[in-house]
FILO-650188 format. One record per residue (C-alpha): residue number from 1; x, y negated, z negated; residue in one letter. Coordinates in steps of 0.5 Angstrom, whole numbers, plus 500, padded with zeros to 3 digits. Layout:
BEGIN
PT     i     x     y     z   aa
PT   NUM     X     Y     Z    a
...
This chain:
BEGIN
PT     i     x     y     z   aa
PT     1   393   264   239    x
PT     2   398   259   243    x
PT     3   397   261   249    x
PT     4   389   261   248    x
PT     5   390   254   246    x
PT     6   394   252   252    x
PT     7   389   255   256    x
PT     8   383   252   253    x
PT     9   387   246   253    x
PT    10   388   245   260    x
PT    11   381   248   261    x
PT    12   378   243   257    x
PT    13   382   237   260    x
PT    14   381   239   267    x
PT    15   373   240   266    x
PT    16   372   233   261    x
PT    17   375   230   268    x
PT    18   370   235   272    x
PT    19   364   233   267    x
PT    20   366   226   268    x
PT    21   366   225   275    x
PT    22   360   229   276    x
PT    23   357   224   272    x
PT    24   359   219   276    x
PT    25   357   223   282    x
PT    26   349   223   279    x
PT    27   349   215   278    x
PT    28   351   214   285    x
PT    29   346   219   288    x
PT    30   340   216   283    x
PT    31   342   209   285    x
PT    32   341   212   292    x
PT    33   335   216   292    x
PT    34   333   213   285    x
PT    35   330   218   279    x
PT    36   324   219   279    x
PT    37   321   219   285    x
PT    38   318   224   291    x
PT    39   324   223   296    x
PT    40   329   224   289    x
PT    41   325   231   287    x
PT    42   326   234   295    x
PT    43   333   233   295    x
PT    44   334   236   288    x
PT    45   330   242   289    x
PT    46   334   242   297    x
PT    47   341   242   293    x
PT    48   339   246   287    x
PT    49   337   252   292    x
PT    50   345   253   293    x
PT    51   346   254   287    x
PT    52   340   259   285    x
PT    53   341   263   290    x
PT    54   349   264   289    x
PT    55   347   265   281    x
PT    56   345   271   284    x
PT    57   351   273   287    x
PT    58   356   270   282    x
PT    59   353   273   276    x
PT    60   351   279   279    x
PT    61   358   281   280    x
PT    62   364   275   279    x
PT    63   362   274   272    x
PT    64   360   280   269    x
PT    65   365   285   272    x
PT    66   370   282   276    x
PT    67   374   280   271    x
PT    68   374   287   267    x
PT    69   376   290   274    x
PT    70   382   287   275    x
PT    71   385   287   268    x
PT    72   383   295   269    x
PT    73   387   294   277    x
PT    74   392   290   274    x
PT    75   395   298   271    x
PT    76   395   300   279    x
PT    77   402   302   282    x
PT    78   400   296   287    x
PT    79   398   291   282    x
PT    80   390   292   284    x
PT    81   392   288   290    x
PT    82   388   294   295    x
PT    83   382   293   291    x
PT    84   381   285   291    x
PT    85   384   286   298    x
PT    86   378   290   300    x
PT    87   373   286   294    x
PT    88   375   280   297    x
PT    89   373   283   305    x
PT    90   366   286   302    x
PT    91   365   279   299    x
PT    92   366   275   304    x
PT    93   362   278   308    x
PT    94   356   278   303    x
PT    95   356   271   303    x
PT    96   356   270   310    x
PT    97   350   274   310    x
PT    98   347   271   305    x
PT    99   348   265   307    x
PT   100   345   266   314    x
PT   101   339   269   311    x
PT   102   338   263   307    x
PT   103   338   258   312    x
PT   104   334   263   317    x
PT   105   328   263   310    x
PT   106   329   255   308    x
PT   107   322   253   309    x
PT   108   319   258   305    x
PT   109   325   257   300    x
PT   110   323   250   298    x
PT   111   315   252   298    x
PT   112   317   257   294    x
PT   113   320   254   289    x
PT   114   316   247   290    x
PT   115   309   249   292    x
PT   116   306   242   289    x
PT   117   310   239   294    x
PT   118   307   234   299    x
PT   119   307   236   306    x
PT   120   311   231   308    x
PT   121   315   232   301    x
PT   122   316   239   303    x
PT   123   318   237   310    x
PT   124   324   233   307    x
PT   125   326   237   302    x
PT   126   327   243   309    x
PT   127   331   238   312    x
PT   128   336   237   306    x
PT   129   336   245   305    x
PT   130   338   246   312    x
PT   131   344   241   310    x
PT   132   345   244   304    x
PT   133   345   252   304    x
PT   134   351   253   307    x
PT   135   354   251   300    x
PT   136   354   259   298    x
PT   137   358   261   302    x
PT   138   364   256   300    x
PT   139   361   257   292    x
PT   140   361   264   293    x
PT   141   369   264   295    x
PT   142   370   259   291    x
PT   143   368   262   285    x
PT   144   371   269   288    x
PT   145   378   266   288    x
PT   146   378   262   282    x
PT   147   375   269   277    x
PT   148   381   273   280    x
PT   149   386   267   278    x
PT   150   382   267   271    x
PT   151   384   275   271    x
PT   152   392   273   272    x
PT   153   391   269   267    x
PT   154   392   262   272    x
PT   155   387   258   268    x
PT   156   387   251   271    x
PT   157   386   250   278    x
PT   158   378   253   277    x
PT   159   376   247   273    x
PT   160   380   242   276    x
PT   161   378   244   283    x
PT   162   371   240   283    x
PT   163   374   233   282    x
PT   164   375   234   289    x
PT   165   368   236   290    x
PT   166   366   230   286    x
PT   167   370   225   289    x
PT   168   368   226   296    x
PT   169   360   226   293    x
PT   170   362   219   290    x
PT   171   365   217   297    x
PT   172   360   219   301    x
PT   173   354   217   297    x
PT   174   357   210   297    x
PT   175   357   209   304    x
PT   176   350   212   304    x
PT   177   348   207   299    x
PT   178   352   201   304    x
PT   179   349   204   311    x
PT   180   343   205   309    x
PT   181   341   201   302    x
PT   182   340   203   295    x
PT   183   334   207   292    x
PT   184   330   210   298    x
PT   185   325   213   292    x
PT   186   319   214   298    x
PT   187   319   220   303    x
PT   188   317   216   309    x
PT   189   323   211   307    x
PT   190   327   217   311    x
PT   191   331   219   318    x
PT   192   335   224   320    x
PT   193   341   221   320    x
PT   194   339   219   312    x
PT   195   338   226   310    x
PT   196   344   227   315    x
PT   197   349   224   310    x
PT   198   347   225   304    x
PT   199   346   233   305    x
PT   200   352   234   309    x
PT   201   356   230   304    x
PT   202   354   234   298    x
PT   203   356   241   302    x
PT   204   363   237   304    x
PT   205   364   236   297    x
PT   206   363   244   296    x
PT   207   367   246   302    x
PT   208   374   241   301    x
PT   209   373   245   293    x
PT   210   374   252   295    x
PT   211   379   250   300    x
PT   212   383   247   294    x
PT   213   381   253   290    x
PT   214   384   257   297    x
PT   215   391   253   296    x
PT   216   393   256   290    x
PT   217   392   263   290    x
PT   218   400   264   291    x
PT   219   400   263   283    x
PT   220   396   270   283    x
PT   221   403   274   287    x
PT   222   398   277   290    x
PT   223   397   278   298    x
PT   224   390   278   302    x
PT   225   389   282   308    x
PT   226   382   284   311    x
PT   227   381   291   308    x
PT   228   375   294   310    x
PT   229   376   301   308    x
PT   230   371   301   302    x
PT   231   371   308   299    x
PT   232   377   310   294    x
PT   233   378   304   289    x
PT   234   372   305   284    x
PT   235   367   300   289    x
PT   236   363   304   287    x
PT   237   362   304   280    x
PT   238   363   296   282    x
PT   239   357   297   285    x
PT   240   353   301   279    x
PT   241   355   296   274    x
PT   242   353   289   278    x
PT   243   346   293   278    x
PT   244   344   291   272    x
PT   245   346   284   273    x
PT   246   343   283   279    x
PT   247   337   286   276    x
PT   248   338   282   271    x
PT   249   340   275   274    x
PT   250   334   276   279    x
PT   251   329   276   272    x
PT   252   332   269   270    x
PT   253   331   267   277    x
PT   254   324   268   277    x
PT   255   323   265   270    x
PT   256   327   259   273    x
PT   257   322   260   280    x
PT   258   316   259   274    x
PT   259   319   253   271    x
PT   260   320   250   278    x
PT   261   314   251   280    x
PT   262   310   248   274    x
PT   263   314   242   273    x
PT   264   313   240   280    x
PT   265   306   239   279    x
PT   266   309   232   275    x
PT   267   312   230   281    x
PT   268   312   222   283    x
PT   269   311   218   277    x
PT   270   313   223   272    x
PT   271   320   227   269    x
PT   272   320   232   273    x
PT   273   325   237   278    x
PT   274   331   232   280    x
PT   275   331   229   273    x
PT   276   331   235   269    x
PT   277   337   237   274    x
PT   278   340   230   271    x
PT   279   339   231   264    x
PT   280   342   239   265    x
PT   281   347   235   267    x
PT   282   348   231   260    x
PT   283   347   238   257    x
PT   284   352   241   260    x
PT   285   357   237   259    x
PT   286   359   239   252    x
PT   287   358   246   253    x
PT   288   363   247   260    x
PT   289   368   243   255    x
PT   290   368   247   250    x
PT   291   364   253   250    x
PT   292   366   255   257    x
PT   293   374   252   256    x
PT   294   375   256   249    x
PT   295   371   262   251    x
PT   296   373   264   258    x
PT   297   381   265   256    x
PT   298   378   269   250    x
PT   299   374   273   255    x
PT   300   380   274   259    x
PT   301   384   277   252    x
PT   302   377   280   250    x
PT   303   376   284   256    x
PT   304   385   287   255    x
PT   305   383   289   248    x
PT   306   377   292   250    x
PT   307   380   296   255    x
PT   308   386   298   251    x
PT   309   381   300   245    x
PT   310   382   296   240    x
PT   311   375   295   238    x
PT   312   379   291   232    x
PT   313   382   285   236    x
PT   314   375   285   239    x
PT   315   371   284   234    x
PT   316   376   279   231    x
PT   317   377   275   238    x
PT   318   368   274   238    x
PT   319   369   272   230    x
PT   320   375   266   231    x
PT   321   371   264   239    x
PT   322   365   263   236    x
PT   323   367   259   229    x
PT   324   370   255   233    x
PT   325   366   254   239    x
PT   326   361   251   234    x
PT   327   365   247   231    x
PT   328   365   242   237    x
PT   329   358   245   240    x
PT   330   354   243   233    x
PT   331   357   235   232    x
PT   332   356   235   241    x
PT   333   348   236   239    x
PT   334   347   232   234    x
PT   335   351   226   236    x
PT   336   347   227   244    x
PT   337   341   227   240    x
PT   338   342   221   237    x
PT   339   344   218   244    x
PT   340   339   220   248    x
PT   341   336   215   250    x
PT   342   344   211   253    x
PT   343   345   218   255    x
PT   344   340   218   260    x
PT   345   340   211   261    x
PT   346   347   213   265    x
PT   347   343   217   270    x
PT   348   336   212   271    x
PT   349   334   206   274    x
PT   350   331   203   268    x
PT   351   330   203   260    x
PT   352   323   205   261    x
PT   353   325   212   265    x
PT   354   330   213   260    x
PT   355   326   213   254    x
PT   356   321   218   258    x
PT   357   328   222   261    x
PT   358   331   223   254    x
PT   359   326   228   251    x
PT   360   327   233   257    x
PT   361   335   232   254    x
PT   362   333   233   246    x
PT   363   329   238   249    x
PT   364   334   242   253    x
PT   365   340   241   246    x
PT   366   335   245   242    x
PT   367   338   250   246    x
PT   368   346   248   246    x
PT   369   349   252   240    x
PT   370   345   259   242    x
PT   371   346   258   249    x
PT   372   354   257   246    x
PT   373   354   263   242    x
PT   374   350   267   248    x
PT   375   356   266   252    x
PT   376   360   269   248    x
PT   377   357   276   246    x
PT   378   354   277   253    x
PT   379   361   277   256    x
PT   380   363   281   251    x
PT   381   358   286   253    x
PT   382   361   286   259    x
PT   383   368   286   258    x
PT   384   366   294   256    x
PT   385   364   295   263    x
PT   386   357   294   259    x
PT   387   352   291   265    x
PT   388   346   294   262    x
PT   389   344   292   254    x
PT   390   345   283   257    x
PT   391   339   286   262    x
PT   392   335   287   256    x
PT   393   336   282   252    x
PT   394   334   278   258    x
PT   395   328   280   260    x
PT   396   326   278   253    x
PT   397   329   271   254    x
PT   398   325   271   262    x
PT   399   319   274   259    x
PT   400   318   268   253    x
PT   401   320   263   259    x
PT   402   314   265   263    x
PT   403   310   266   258    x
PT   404   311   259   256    x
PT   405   311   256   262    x
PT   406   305   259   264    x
PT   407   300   256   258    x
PT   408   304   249   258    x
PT   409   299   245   263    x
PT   410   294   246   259    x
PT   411   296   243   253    x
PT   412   303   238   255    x
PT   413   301   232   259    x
PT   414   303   231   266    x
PT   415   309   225   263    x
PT   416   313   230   258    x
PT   417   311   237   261    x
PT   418   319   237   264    x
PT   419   321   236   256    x
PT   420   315   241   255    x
PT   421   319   246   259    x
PT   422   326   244   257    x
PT   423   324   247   250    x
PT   424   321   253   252    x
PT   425   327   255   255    x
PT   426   331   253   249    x
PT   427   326   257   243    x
PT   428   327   264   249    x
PT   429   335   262   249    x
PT   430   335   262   241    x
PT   431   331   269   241    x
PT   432   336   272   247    x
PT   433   341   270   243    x
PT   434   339   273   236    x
PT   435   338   280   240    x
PT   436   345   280   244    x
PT   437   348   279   236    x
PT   438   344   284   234    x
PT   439   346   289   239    x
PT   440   353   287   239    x
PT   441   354   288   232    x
PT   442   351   296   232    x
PT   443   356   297   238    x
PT   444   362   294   234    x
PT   445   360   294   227    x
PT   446   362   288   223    x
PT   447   364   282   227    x
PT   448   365   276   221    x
PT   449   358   274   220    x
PT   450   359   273   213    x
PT   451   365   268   214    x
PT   452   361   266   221    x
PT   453   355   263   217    x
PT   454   359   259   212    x
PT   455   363   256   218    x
PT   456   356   255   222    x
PT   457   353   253   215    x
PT   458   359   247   213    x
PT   459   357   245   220    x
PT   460   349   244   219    x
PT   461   352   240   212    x
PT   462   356   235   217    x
PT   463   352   235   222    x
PT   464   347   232   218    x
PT   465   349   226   216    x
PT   466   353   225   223    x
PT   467   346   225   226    x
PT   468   343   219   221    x
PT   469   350   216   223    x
PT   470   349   217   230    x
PT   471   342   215   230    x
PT   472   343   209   225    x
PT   473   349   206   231    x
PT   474   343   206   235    x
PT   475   338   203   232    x
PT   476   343   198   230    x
PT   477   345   197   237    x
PT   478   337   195   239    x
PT   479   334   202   240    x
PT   480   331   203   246    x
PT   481   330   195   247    x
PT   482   338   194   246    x
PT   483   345   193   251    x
PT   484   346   201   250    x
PT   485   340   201   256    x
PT   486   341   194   259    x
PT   487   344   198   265    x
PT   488   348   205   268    x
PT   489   355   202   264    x
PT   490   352   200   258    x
PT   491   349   206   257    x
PT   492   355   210   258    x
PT   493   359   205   253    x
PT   494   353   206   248    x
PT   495   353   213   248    x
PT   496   361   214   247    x
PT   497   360   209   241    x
PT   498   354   212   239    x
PT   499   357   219   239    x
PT   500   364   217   236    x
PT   501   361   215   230    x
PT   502   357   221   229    x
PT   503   364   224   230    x
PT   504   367   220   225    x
PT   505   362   222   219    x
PT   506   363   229   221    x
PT   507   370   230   221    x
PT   508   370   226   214    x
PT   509   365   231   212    x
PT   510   369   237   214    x
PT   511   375   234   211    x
PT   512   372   233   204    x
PT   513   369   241   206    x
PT   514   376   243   207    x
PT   515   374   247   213    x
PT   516   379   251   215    x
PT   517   377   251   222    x
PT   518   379   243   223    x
PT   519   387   247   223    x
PT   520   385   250   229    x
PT   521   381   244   232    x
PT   522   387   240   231    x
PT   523   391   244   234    x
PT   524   388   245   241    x
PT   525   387   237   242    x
PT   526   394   236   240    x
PT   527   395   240   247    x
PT   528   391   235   251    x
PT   529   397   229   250    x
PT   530   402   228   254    x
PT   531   409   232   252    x
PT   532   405   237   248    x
């Protein structure tokens, strides 16, 4: 358990930097482009591109199988070195191709994902993307490396690479605000040199991060050669189990293709692409601290259990990662609810975008917990070499988006059918969620459910009065007209005085509660101060 808590440790400090930063990086990118607006939904859809089309990549085989893999090749005479060797040869080579075919269909791209795009909001959009699309390659290397640096058991690098990334955006962003003036919200407010900076600068920022990532493999003991003798390692059966998830990933991407496609209709004068992308980001913010953090190094030890067949340890690992993931994913939801209108404040350019940003952000919370829970038995899953059952349960989650997003237009306004869309992904992820347990549970027996439901029922308990306190704090602050929206830095100091007053409550309730997982809880956050 200590060695879990060090690395979650090292994991949730380098990723609170990360968010942070990130979220820096979005108020200086909304004072350049503004957001809500024509020119700001363009670059959104633009820069989101990269990042669609390595999800396919990335989860179609880095998560899903390449950690299992190279536990399972660490047991070579050679340490695995051949098989990353010639997997890192095939990778590379994978996503030079995919970059380059991206940058050959990016016209097509964007219209595909934003048919409802003006034409000359679609030719801006174009440009941004010629910029932007050679990010996959250097996502993709950057994700190779850092997954095999996850195996070895080398934690931290992974997430504190994409400081630098965010450092250089920040820069680059201020220099565009200084060459060019703040809040160029129109499309015909743009110039080749403009979309030049703000496209080049968001690709810098990928490519310096992947280099970091790059310097320290060293840490691995492992050495790299281009190997393109492919037959032999077990490439093979790589291949077979990544068809599942391509197929799987390729699914929600078609779901998210629906999502981007309706919610483009609100374009302009109304929450739409750029500002779910934003409140996406608030979203993510407790989930990468802690879901992620806590959970990629028990998916590392899950995935050496399972290996080893001790479905035992396996089952007890998912129990104790998820009691205690919840722990910080409940009072993380209620405390940004109750703060929503200062969190998006922070990413907006007025009160009044604000308020009618912070439903897409609650909409998105209703999803927070399942979405941590998720993280944990899909990977499971795949820790047993097991790419087929995540399909399914997927399928379901896309099936429900679709539907969903479908008949949305037809019953939600033009001004919250971003929130609309944002929900209907929340209530498909919950049902994915409960499927996933479900299967898992008659793969491996008892997983705890029993101790996991009073862990998670002592948390609902807390959260309650959490949230009122939250909520309180806010109204006392003046509510939508107060300081905590008077601008970007009063709303992040209103949301930090907000959430830590739910916080306070919570913790006060789980003490009288006697929750066992405080101890625990305790005990990882110890680990972020110095000396410890």
């Amino acid at each position: 358990m200590s060695s879990l808590g060090r690395a979650s440790a090292i994991l949730g400090a380098g990723t609170l930097v990360s968010r942070l930063t990130g979220l820096l990086r979005t108020i200086v990118l909304v004072a350049a482009i503004g957001s809500i607006g024509r020119a700001g939904d363009a670059f959104g859809t633009a820069n989101q591109l990269p990042n669609n089309i390595f999800t396919i990549i990335q989860t179609g085989i880095l998560t899903a199988v390449i950690i299992p893999q190279i536990v399972r090749a660490g047991s070579h005479k050679d340490g695995g070195q051949a098989f990353i060797s010639k997997l890192f040869t095939l990778g590379t080579i994978v996503f030079v191709g995919a970059t380059a075919l991206a940058m050959l269909l990016a016209p097509w791209l964007v219209f595909v994902y934003a048919k409802d795009f003006t034409p000359d909001q679609h030719a801006l959009a174009t440009a941004f993307a010629y910029w932007c699309l050679p990010q996959i390659l250097f996502y993709g290397l950057y994700a190779l490396v850092g997954e095999t640096l996850n195996a070895k058991r080398v934690f931290g690098p992974y997430t504190w690479a994409p400081i630098a990334n965010n450092v250089i955006s920040i820069a680059g962003f201020l220099l565009f605000i200084a060459w060019f003036g703040d809040d160029r919200r129109n499309v015909d407010m743009w110039d080749p040199a403009m979309i030049a900076v703000l496209g080049g600068t968001a690709t810098l920022g990928i490519a310096v991060q992947a280099v970091i990532l790059l310097a320290a493999w060293r840490k691995t003991g492992l050495h790299l050669r281009p190997d393109f003798h492919w037959r032999g390692v077990g490439l093979r059966h790589v291949g077979r189990l990544a068809g599942w998830t391509f197929a799987m990933v390729i699914a929600g991407q078609l779901a998210g293709l629906v999502q981007a496609t309706i919610v483009s209709a609100a374009s302009g004068d109304h929450p739409s692409g750029f500002m779910m992308m934003a409140a996406w980001l608030v979203f993510m913010l407790p989930y990468s601290i802690f879901t992620v953090s806590i959970g990629t190094p028990y998916f590392t030890q899950i995935s050496e259990h399972a290996a080893e067949g001790r479905d035992g340890d396996v089952r007890g690992d998912v129990a104790r990662c998820i009691r205690v993931v919840s722990l910080f994913i409940v009072v993380s939801t209620v405390a940004l609810v109750a703060a929503s209108v200062p969190a998006t404040r922070i990413f907006t350019n007025d009160a009044s975008d604000a308020s009618a940003a912070a439903p897409v952000l609650i909409a998105y919370l209703v999803g927070l917990l399942p979405l941590s829970v998720l993280f944990i038995v899909q990977r499971t899953f795949y820790a047993y070499g097991d790419t087929r059952t995540p399909f399914w349960f997927t399928v379901v989650q896309c099936a429900i988006i679709i539907a969903t997003a479908v008949v949305l237009p037809s019953f939600v306004p033009l001004s919250q059918l971003a929130a609309g869309v944002a929900l209907s992904q929340s209530i498909a992820g919950t049902v994915q969620m409960i499927i996933a347990v479900w299967m898992l549970r008659r793969r491996l027996g008892s997983l705890e459910l029993g101790r996991t439901a009073l862990s998670l029922g002592r948390y609902v308990i807390a959260a309650i009065p959490a949230g009122f306190a939250g909520w309180g704090t806010f109204l006392l602050l003046g509510g939508n007209t107060g300081w905590t929206t008077a601008d970007k830095l009063f709303g992040a100091l209103g949301t930090a005085v907000i959430g830590a007053a739910a916080v306070a409550v919570y913790v006060v309730v789980l003490l009288l509660l006697r929750a066992p997982e405080l101890k625990v809880a305790t005990s990882m956050l110890r680990r972020f101060l110095p000396g410890r």
